[in-house]
Each structure stands twice: as structure tokens, then as C-alpha cells.
C-alpha positions, 0 to 999 in steps of 0.5 A: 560526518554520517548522513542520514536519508529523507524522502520528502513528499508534497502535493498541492495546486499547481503555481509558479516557484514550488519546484524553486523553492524546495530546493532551494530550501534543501540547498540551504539545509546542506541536503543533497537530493539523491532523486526528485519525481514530479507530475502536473495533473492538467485535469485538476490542476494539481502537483505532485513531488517525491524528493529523497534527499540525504543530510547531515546527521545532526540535521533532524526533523525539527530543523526540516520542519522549521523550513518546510512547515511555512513553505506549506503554508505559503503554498497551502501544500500538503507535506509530509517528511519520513526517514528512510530508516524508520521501518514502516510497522504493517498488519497482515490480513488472511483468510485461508489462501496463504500465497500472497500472505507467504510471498510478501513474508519471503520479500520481507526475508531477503529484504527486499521488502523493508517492513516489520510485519507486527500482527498478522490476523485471520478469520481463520485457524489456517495462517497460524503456522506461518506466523509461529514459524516467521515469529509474528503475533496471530490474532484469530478474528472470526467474522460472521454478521452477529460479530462484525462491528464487535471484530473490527473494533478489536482489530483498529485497537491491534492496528493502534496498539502495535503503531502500525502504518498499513493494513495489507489485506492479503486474499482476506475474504471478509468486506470491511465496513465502509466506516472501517474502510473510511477511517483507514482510507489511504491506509489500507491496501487489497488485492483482487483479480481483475475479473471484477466486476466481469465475474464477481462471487465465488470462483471467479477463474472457473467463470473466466475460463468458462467464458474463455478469456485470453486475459488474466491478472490482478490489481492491488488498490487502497481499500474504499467503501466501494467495493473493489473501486479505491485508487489502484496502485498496481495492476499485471496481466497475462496472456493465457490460451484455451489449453489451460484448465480452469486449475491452470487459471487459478495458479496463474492468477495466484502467482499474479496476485502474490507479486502485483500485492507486494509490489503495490505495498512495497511503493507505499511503503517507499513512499511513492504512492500519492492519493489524486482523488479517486486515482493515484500518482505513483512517482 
């Protein structure tokens, strides 16, 4: 009989029995679990579980909700249920550096990235090519401080009209407001060099090269109103030496950037990533 493939995500405050009686209930449902993560958080006293399970094909969401929608209650656990062949739908933005923009097209490309990519939206005219090429809706947002409000407003009607799951702010170089950033929290998800706060504002790798720093990277986050301060995801650094040049720096960082931003999307999208307050659990 064919099989179809789930991953079960839960969090809730630690207590007896919650490990028993998911799966048991999987057990019970005929499922079979194909991976199982946990993590007791001592400091608050909460619990963390991803379980990727498959099951007959005739058992659906109904039959799923039917068990674990009063094991949440029980539990007072937050759940949530997703088929893996649900492709998650996600909304590129861009500003006029195209590396992370382009590596995270090429890992959709060979598939090692499972996402559909339905808008891509750029304050600037630079990105249209890439989304013409790769067959991908452009929107050009421009954003000054007369339109900002007016723009954001067009872009949570693309997020809403395309059903898209994830906005990946991939180098765009506009601040979204914090009311933005607050309804979409946990939805969100940017990427920066680790150099902030040490050298904020413009050319941040010439500032490190000029203190010469022996530490390069990046950190990809959920998007919060505090600027560059939401739950980190991933991070990579590297070493670098005083023979590179300030250019040397900034293509090291690019490579860094590309890669930490579509690794940290890739674990939202698996459905690896769970909010714990300002920090995350990634199982």
C-alpha cells in the first residue's frame, strides 16, 4: 500500500508521559517513525520534539488530528502536523547584491532545496533578469521614507495572495517596520555578517579588515523588531589572515552569507526549527 510522510512537531512544558504517549498514538495509527529528536530545556522548563513518521496513505490529517488535537489539550502542547509532500511556497527578497538570491535559486535547482520560489521582490530593477530566467513573478518595491507603510502593505497582499509560508530576506537592504516584523514573526528569515553590532552601517568588511579581524561570518535569524537581534538559526565563521585585502573579505563573507542563508532556510522549511523564546531549537 503506498505510504505517505509526516513530520510531527510539539512543544510544551516538560512533565511525565509526553514521549510515551506520542508514540504510542503513532503505534496505534499504524505509523512507522523514521526519525524522532527531543530537547529538555532545564532553564524554562520546556520540551521540544520533531518526529518524522510515515503512514498508510489512507491515513490523512483528519485521522492525525482526531488523536493528537486532545493529546494537545491533555498536554496543553502546542502541535503542528505537515506532509512532507507539501512543498512550502516562499517569497524572495533582494536588494542589489544577487549571491544569496542566486545560490539559494541553484540548491532549488538540483533539489536540495524543496521549495517553490513564487514571487521574488526587490526594491531594485538589479534581480529581474534572475527571476525572468528562473520563471519567478518579480515585483519592484521601491522604498523610500514617503512610501514605506504604503510598500509593506503591497508585499503582505504578495505574501497573501501567493500562500506563501516564508519571506527570506536574502541581502535586501531596507529595515522592515517592527509592525511588519511582529506579524510575520517566526515567518521571516535574514541574513547578516556577524560583525554587528561590532561595525554596523556601510562596508562593514572594510571596518573589519581595517581593525584586522581574524574572524569572518554570517548568521541567518528570524526577522524581530530589534534590529538583527531575532532567534539565530545558523551561524559559519572563518578564519582569515592580514594578507587579504578588504576585497578578499568581502568575497569571503559572500560565500559565507549564500551558504549559512540557505542552510538556516532549508532547516525551516524541514521543519527542524522550533521558537524557545528569544532562541531556538533546531532538532
Amino acid at each position: 500500500m503506498p505510504e505517505s510522510e509526516w513530520v510531527l512537531n510539539l512543544s510544551c512544558k516538560d512533565r511525565p508521559r509526553i514521549v510515551s504517549s506520542v508514540t504510542n498514538a503513532l503505534a496505534l495509527l499504524g505509523a512507522n517513525i523514521a526519525e524522532s529528536a527531543q530537547f529538555w530545556d532545564r532553564t524554562n522548563q520546556s520540551f521540544f520534539m520533531r518526529i518524522a513518521f510515515t503512514a498508510s496513505e489512507g491515513l490523512g490529517r483528519q485521522a492525525l488530528d482526531a488523536v493528537f488535537t486532545p493529546m494537545s489539550a491533555e498536554f496543553d502542547m502546542a502541535t503542528t502536523i505537515t506532509r512532507r509532500s507539501d512543498v512550502p511556497r516562499i517569497i524572495i527578497m533582494v536588494s542589489k547584491f544577487d549571491h544569496c538570491l542566486e545560490h539559494l535559486l541553484y540548491q532549488i535547482r538540483v533539489g536540495w532545496l524543496n521549495v517553490r520560489v513564487v514571487a521574488i521582490v526587490s526594491n531594485h530593477e538589479t534581480a529581474r533578469g534572475s527571476a525572468d530566467h528562473a520563471g519567478i513573478p518579480f515585483h519592484l518595491l521601491p522604498v523610500d521614507k514617503s512610501n514605506k507603510a504604503e510598500q509593506e502593505a503591497r508585499l503582505l497582499d504578495i505574501y497573501r495572495d501567493t500562500d506563501a509560508e516564508l519571506i527570506v530576506l536574502a541581502r535586501y537592504m531596507q529595515v522592515l517596520s517592527n509592525e511588519l516584523s511582529q506579524e510575520l514573526y517566526g515567518r521571516v528569515i535574514n541574513i547578516h555578517h556577524s560583525f554587528l553590532p561590532s561595525f554596523k552601517g556601510a562596508k562593514p568588511y572594510h571596518q573589519a579588515f581595517d581593525r584586522g579581524v581574524k574572524l569572518i561570518g554570517a548568521t541567518g535569524h528570524y526577522v524581530t523588531p530589534d534590529l538583527d537581534e531575532g532567534p539565530i538559526i545558523e551561524q559559519e565563521a572563518e578564519r582569515v589572515t592580514h594578507a587579504l585585502s578588504a576585497d578578499d573579505l568581502v568575497a569571503v563573507g559572500r560565500d559565507i552569507e549564500a551558504r549559512v542563508l540557505a542552510r538556516a532556510v532549508k532547516l525551516h522549511v524541514e521543519r527542524r526549527v522550533m521558537l524557545n523564546g528569544r532562541k531556538t531549537v533546531v532538532l
